[in-house]
N, CA, C and O atoms as a Maestro MAE file, in Angstrom:
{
 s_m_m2io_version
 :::
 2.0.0
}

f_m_ct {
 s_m_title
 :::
 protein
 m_atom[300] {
  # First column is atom index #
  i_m_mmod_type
  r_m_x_coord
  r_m_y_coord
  r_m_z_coord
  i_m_residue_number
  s_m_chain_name
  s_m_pdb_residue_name
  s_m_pdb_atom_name
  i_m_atomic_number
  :::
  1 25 -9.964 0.421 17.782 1 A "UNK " " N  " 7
  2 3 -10.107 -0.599 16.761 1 A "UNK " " CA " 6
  3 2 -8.712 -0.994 16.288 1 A "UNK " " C  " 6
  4 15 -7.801 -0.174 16.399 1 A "UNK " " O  " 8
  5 25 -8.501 -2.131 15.798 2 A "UNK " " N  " 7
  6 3 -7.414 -2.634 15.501 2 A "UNK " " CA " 6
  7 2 -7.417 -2.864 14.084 2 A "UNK " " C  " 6
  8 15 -8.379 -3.494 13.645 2 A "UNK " " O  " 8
  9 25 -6.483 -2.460 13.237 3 A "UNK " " N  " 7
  10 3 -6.494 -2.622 11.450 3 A "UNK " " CA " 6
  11 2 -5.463 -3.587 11.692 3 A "UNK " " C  " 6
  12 15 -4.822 -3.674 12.739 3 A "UNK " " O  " 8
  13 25 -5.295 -4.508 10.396 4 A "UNK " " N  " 7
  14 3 -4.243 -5.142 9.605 4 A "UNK " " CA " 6
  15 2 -3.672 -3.915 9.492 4 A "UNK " " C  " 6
  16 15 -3.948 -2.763 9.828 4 A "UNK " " O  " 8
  17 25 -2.259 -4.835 8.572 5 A "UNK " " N  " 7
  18 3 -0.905 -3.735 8.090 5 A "UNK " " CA " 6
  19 2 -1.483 -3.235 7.027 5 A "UNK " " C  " 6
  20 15 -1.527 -2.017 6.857 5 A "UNK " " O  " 8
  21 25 -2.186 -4.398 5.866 6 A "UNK " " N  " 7
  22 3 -2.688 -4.129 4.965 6 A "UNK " " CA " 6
  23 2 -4.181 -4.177 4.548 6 A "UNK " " C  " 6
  24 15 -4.798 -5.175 4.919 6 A "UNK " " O  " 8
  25 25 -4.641 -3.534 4.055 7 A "UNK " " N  " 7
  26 3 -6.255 -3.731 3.505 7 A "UNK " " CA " 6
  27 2 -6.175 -3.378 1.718 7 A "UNK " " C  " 6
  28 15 -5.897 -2.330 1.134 7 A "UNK " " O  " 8
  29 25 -6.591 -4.893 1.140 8 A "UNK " " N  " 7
  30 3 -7.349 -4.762 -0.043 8 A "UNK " " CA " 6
  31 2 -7.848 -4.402 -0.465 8 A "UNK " " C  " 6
  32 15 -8.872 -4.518 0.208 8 A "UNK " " O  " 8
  33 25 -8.290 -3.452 -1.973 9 A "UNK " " N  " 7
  34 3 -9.579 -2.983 -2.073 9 A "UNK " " CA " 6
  35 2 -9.532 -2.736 -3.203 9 A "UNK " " C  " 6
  36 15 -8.456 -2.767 -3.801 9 A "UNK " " O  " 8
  37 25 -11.104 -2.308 -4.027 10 A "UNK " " N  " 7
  38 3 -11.188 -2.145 -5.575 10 A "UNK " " CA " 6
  39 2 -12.101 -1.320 -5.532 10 A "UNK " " C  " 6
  40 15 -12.500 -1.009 -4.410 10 A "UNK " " O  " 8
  41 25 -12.799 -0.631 -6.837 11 A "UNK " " N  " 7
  42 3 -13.340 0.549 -6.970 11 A "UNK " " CA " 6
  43 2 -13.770 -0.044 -8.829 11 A "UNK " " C  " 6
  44 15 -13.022 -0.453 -9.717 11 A "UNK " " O  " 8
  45 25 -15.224 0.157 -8.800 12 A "UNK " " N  " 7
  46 3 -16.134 -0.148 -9.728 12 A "UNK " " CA " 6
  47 2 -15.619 1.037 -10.774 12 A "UNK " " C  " 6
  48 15 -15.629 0.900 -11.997 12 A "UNK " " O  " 8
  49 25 -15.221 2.084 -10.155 13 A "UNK " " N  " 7
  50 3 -14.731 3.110 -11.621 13 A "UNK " " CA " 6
  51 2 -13.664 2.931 -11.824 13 A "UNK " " C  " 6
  52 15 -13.142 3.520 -12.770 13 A "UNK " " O  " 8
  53 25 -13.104 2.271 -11.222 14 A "UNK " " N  " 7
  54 3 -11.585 1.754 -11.855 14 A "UNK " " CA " 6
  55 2 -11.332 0.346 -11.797 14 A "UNK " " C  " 6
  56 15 -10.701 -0.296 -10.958 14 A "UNK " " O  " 8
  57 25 -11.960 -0.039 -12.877 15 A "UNK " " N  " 7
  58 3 -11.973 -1.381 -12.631 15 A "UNK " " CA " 6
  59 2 -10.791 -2.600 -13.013 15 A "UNK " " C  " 6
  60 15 -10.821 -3.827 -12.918 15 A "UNK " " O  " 8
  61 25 -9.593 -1.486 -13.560 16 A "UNK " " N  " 7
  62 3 -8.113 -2.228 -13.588 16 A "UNK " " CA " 6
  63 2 -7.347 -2.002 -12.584 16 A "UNK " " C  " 6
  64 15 -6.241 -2.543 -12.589 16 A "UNK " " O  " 8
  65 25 -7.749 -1.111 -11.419 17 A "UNK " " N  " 7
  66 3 -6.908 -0.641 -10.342 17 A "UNK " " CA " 6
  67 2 -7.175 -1.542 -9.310 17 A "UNK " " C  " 6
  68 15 -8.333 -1.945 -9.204 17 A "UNK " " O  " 8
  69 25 -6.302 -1.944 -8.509 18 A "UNK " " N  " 7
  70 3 -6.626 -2.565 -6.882 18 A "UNK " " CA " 6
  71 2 -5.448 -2.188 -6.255 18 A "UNK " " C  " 6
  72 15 -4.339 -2.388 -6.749 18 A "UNK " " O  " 8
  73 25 -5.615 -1.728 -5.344 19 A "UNK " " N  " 7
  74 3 -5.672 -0.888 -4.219 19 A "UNK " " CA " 6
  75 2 -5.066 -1.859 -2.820 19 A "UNK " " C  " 6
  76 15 -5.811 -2.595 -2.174 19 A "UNK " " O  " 8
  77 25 -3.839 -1.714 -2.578 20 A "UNK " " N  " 7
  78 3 -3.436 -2.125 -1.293 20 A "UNK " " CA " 6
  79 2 -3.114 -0.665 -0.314 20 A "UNK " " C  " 6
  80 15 -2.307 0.244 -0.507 20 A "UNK " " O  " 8
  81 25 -4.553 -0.984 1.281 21 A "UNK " " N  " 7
  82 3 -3.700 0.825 1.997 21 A "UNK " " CA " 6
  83 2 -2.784 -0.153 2.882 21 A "UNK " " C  " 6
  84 15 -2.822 -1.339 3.210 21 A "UNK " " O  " 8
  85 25 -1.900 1.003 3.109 22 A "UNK " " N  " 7
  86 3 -0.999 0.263 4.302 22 A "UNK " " CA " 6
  87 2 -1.401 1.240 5.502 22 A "UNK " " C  " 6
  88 15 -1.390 2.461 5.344 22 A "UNK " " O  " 8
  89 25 -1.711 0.713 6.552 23 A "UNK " " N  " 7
  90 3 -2.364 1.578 7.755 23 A "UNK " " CA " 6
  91 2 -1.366 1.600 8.740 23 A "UNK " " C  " 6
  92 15 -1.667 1.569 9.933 23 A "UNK " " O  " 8
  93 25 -0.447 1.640 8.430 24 A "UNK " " N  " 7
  94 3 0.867 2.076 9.651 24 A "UNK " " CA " 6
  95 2 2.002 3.011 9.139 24 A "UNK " " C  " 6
  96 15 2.064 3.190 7.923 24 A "UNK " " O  " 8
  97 25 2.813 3.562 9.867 25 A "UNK " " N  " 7
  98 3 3.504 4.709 9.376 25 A "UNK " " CA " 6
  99 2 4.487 4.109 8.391 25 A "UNK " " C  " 6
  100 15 4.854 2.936 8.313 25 A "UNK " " O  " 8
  101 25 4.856 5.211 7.612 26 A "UNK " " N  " 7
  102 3 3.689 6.010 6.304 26 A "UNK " " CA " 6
  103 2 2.677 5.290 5.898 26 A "UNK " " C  " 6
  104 15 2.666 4.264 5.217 26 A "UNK " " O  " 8
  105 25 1.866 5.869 6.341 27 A "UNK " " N  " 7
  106 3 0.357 5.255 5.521 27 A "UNK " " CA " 6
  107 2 -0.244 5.950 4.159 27 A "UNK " " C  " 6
  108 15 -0.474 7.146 3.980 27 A "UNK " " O  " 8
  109 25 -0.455 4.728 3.149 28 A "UNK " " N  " 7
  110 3 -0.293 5.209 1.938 28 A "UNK " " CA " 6
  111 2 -1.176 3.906 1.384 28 A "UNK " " C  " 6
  112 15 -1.326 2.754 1.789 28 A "UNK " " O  " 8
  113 25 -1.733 4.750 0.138 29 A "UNK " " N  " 7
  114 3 -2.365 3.705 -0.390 29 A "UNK " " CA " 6
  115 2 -1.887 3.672 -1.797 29 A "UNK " " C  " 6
  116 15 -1.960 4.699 -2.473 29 A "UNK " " O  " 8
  117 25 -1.245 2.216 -2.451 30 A "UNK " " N  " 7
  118 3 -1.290 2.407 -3.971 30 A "UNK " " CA " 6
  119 2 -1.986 1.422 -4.395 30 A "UNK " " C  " 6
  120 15 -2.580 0.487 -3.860 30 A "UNK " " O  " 8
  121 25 -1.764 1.897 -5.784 31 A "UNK " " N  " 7
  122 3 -2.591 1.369 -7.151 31 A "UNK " " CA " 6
  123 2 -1.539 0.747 -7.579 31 A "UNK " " C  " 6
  124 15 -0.497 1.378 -7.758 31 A "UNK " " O  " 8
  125 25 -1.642 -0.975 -7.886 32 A "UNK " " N  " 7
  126 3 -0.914 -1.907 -8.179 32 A "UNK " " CA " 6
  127 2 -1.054 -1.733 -9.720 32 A "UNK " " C  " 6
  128 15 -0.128 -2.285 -10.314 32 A "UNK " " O  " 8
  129 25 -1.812 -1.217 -10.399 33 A "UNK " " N  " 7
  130 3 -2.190 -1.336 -11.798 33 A "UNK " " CA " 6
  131 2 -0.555 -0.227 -12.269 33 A "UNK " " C  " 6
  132 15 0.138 -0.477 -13.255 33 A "UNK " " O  " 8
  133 25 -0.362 0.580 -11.586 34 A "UNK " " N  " 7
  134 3 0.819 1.892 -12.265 34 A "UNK " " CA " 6
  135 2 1.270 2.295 -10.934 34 A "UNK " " C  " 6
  136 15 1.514 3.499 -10.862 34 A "UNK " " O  " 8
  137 25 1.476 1.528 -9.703 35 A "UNK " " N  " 7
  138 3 2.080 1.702 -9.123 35 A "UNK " " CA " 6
  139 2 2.429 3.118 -8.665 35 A "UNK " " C  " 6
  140 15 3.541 3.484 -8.285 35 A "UNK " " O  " 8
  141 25 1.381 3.825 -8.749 36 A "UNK " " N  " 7
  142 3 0.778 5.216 -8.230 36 A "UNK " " CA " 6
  143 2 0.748 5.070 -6.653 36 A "UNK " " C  " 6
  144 15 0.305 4.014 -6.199 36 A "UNK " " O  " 8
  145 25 1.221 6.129 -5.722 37 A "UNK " " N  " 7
  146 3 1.411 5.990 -4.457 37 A "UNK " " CA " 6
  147 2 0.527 7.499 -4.096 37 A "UNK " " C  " 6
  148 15 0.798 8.580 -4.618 37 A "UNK " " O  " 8
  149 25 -0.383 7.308 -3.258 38 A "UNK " " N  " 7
  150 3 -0.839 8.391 -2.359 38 A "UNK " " CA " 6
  151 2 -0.582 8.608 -1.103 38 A "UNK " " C  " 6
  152 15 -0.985 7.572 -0.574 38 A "UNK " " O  " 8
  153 25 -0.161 9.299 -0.256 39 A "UNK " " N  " 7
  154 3 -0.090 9.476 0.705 39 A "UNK " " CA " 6
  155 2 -0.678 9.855 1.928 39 A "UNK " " C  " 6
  156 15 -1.443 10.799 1.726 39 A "UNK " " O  " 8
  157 25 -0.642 9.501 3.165 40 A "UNK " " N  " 7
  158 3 -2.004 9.836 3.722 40 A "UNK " " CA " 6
  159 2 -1.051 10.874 5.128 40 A "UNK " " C  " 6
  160 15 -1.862 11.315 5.941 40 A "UNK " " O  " 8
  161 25 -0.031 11.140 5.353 41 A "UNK " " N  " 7
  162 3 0.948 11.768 6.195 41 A "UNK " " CA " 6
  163 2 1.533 12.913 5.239 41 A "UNK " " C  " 6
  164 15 1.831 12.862 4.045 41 A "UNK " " O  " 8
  165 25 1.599 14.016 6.212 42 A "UNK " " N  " 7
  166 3 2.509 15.343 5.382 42 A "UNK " " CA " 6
  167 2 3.387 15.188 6.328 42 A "UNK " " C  " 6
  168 15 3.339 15.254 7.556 42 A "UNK " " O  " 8
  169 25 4.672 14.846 5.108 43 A "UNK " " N  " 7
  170 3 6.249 14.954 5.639 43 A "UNK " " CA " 6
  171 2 6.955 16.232 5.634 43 A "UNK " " C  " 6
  172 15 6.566 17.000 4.755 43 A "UNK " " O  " 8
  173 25 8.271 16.831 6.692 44 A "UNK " " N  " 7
  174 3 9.166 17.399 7.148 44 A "UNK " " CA " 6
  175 2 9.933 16.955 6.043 44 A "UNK " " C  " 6
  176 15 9.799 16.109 5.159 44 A "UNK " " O  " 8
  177 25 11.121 18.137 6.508 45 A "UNK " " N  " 7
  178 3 12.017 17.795 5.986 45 A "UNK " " CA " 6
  179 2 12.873 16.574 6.532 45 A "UNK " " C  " 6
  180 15 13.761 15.914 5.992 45 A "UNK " " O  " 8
  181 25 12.251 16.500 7.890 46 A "UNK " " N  " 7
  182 3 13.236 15.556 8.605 46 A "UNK " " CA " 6
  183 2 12.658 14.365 8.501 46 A "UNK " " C  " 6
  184 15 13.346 13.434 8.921 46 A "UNK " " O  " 8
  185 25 11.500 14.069 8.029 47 A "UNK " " N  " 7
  186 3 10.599 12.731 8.150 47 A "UNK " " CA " 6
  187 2 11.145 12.195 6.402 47 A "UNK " " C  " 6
  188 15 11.043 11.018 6.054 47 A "UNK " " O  " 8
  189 25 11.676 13.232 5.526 48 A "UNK " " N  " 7
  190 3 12.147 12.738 4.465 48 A "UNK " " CA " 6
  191 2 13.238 11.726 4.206 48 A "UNK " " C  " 6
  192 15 13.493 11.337 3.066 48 A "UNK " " O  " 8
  193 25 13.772 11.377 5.104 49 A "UNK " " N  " 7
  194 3 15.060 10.346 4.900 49 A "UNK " " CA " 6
  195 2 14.554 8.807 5.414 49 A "UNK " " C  " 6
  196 15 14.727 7.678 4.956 49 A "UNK " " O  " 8
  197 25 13.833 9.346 6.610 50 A "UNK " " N  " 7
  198 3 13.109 7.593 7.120 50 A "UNK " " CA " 6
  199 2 12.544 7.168 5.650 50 A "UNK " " C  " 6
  200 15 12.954 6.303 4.877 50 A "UNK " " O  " 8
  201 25 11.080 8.398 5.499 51 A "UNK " " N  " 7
  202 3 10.540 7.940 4.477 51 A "UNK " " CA " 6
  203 2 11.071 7.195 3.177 51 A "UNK " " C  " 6
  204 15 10.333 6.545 2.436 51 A "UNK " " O  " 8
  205 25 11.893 7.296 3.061 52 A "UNK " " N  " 7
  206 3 13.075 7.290 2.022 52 A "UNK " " CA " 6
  207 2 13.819 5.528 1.755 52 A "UNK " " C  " 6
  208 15 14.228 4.790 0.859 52 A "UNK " " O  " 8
  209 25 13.611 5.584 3.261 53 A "UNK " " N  " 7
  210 3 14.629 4.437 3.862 53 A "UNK " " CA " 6
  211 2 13.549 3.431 4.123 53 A "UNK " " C  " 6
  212 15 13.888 2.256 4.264 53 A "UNK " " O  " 8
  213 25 11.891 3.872 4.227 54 A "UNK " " N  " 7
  214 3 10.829 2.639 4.378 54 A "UNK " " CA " 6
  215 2 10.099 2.289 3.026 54 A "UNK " " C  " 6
  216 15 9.766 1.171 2.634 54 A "UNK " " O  " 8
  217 25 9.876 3.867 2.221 55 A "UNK " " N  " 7
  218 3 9.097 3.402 1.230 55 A "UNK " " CA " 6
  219 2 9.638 2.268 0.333 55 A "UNK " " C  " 6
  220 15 8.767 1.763 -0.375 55 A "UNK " " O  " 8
  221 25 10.578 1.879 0.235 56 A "UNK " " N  " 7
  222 3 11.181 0.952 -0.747 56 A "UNK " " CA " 6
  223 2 10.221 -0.420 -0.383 56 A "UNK " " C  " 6
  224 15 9.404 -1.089 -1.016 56 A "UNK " " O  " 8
  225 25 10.890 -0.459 1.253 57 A "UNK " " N  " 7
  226 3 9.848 -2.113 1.789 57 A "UNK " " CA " 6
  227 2 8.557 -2.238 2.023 57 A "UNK " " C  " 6
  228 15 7.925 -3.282 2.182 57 A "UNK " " O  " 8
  229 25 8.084 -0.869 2.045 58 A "UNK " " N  " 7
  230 3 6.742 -0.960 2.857 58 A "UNK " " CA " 6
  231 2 5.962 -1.490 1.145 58 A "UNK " " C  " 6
  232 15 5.326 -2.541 1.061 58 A "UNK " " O  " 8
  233 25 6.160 -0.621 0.019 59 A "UNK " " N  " 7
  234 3 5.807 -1.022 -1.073 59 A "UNK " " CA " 6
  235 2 6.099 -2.203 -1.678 59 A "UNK " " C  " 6
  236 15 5.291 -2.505 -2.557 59 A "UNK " " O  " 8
  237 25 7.134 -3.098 -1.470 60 A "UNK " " N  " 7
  238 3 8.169 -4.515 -1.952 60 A "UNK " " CA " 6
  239 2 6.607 -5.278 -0.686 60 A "UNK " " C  " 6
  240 15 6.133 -6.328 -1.121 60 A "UNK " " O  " 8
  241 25 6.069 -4.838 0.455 61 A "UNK " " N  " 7
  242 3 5.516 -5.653 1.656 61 A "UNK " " CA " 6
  243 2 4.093 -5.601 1.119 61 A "UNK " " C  " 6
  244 15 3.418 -6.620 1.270 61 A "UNK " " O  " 8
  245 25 3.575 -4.606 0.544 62 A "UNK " " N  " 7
  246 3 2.264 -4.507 -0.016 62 A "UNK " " CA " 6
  247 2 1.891 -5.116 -1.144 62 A "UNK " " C  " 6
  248 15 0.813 -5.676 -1.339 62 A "UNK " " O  " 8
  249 25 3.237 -4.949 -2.262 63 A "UNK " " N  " 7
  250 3 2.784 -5.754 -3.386 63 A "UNK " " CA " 6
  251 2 3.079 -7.727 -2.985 63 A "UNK " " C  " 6
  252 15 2.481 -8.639 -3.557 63 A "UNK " " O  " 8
  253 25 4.052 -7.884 -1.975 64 A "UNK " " N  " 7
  254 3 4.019 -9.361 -1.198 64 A "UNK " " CA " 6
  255 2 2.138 -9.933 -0.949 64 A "UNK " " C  " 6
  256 15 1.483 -10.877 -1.390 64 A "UNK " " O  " 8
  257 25 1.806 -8.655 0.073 65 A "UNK " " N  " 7
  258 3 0.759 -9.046 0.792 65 A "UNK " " CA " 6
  259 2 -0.433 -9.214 -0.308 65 A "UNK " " C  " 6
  260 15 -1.350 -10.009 -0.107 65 A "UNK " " O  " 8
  261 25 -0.378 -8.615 -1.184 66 A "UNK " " N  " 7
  262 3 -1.351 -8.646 -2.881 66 A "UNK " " CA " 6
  263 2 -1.402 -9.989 -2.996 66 A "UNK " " C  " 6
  264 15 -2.363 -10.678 -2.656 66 A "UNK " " O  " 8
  265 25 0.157 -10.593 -3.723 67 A "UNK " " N  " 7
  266 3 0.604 -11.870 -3.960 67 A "UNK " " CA " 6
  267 2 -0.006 -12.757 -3.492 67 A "UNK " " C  " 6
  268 15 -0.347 -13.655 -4.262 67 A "UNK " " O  " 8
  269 25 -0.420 -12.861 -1.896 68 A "UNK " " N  " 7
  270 3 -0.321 -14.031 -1.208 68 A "UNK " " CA " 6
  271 2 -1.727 -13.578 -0.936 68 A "UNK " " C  " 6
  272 15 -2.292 -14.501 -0.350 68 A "UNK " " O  " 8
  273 25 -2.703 -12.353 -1.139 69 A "UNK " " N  " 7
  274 3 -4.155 -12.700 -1.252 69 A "UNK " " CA " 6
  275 2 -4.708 -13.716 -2.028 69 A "UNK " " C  " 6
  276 15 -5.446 -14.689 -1.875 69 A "UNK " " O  " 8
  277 25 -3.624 -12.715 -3.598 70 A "UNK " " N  " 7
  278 3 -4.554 -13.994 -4.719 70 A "UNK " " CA " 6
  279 2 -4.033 -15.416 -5.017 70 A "UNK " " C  " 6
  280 15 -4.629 -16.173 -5.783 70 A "UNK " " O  " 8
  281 25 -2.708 -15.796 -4.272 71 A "UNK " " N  " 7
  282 3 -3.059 -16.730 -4.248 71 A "UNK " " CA " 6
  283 2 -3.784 -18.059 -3.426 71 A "UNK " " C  " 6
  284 15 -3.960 -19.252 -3.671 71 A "UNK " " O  " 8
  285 25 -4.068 -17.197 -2.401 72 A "UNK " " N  " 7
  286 3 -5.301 -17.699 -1.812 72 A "UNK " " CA " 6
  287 2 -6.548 -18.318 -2.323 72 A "UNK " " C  " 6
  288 15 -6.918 -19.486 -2.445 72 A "UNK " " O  " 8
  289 25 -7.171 -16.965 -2.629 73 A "UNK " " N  " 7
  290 3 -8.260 -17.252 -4.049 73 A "UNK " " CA " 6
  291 2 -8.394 -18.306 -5.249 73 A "UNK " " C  " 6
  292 15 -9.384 -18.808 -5.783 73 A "UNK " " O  " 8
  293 25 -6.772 -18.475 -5.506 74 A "UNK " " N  " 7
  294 3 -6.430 -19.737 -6.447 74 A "UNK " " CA " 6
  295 2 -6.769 -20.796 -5.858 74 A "UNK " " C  " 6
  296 15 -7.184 -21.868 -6.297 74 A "UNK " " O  " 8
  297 25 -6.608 -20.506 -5.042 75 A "UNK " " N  " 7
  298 3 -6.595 -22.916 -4.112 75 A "UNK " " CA " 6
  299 2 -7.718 -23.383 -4.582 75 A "UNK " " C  " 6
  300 15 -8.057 -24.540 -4.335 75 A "UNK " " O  " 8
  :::
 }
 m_bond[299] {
  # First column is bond index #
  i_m_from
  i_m_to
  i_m_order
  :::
  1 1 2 1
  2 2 3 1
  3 3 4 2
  4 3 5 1
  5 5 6 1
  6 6 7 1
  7 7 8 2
  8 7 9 1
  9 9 10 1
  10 10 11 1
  11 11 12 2
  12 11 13 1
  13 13 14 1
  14 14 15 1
  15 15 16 2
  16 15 17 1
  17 17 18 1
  18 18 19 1
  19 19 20 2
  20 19 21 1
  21 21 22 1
  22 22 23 1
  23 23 24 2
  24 23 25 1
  25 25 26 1
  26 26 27 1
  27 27 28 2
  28 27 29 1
  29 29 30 1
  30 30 31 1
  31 31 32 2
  32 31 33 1
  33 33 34 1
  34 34 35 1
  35 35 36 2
  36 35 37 1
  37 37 38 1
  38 38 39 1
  39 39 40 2
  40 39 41 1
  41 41 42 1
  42 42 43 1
  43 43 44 2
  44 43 45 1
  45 45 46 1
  46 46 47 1
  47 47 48 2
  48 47 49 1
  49 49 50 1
  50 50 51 1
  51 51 52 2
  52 51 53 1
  53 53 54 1
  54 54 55 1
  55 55 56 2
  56 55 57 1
  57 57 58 1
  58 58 59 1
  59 59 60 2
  60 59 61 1
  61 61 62 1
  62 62 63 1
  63 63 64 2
  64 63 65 1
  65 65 66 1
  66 66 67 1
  67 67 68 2
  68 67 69 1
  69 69 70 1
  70 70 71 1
  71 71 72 2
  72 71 73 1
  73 73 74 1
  74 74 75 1
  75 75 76 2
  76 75 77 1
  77 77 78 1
  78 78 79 1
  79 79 80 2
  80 79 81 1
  81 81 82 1
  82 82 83 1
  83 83 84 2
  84 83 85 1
  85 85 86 1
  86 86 87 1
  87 87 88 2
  88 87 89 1
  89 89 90 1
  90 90 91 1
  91 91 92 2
  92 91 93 1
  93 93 94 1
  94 94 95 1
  95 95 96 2
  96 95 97 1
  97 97 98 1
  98 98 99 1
  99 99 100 2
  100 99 101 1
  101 101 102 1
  102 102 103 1
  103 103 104 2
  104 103 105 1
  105 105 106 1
  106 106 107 1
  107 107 108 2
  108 107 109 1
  109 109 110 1
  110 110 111 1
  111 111 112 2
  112 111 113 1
  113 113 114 1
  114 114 115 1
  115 115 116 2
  116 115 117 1
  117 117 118 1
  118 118 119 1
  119 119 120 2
  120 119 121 1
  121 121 122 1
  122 122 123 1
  123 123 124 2
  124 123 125 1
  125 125 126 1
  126 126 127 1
  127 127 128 2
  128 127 129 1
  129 129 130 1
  130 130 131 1
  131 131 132 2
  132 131 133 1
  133 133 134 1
  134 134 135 1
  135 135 136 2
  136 135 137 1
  137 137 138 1
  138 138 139 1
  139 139 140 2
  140 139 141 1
  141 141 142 1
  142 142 143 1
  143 143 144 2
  144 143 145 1
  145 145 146 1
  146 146 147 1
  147 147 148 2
  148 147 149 1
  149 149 150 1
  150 150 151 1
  151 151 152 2
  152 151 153 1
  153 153 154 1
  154 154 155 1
  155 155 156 2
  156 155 157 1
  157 157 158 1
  158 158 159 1
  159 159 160 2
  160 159 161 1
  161 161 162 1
  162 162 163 1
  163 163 164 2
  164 163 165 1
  165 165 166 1
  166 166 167 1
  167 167 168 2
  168 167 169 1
  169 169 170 1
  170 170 171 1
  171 171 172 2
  172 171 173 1
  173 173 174 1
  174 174 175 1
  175 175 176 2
  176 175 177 1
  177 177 178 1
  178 178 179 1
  179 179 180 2
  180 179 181 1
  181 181 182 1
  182 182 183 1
  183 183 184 2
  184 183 185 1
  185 185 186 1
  186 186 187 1
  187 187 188 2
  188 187 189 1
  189 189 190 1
  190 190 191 1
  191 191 192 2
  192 191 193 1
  193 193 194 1
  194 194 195 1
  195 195 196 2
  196 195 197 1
  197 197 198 1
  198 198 199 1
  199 199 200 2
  200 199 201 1
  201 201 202 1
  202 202 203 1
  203 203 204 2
  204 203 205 1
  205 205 206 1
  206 206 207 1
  207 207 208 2
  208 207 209 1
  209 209 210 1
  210 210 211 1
  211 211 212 2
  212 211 213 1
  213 213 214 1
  214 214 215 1
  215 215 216 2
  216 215 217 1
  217 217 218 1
  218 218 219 1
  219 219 220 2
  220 219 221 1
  221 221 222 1
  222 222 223 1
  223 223 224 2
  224 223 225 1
  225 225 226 1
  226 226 227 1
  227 227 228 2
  228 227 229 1
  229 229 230 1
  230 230 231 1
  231 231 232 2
  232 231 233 1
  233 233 234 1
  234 234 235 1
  235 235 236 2
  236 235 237 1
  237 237 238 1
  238 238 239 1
  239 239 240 2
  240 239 241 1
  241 241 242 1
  242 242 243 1
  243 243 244 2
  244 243 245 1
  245 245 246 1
  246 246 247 1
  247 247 248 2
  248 247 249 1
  249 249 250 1
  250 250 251 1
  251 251 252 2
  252 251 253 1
  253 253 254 1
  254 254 255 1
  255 255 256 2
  256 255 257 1
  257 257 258 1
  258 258 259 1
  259 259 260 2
  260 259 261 1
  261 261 262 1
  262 262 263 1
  263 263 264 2
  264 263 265 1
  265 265 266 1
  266 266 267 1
  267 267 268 2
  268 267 269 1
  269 269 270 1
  270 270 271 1
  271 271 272 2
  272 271 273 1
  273 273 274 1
  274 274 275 1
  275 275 276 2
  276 275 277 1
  277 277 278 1
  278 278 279 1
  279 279 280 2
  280 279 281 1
  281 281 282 1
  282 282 283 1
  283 283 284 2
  284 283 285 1
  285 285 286 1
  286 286 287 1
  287 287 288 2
  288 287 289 1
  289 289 290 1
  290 290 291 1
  291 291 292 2
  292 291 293 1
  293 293 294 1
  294 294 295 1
  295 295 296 2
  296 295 297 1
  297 297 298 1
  298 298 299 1
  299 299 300 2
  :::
 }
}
């Protein structure tokens, strides 16, 4: 099966949270509401510096890909 980079999503018990996962390495899902990051990979010590060096964009690429859902929805 083939995923997007990103998938949208919301949750009825949290109904101020939405949820961008990112399904490629590091795959992680946050909460745009507090910008809470989960992780879905257990890092090395050595996987700590990439990580380091992606999480900045991969998160700057998720809250982009948010952006340009809703304003979709706007038109």
């Amino acid at each position: 099966m083939s995923l997007p980079k990103f998938i949208l999503g919301d949750n009825t018990e949290f109904p101020n949270a939405i949820y961008v996962v990112h399904t490629e390495f590091p795959r992680f899902i946050i909460n745009l509401e507090n910008d809470e990051v989960e992780w879905f990979e257990d890092f090395d010590a050595e996987d700590q510096k990439e990580l380091e060096a992606e999480t900045e964009n991969a998160i700057a690429e998720a809250t982009a890909f948010y952006d340009s859902e809703v304003d979709k929805y706007d038109e």
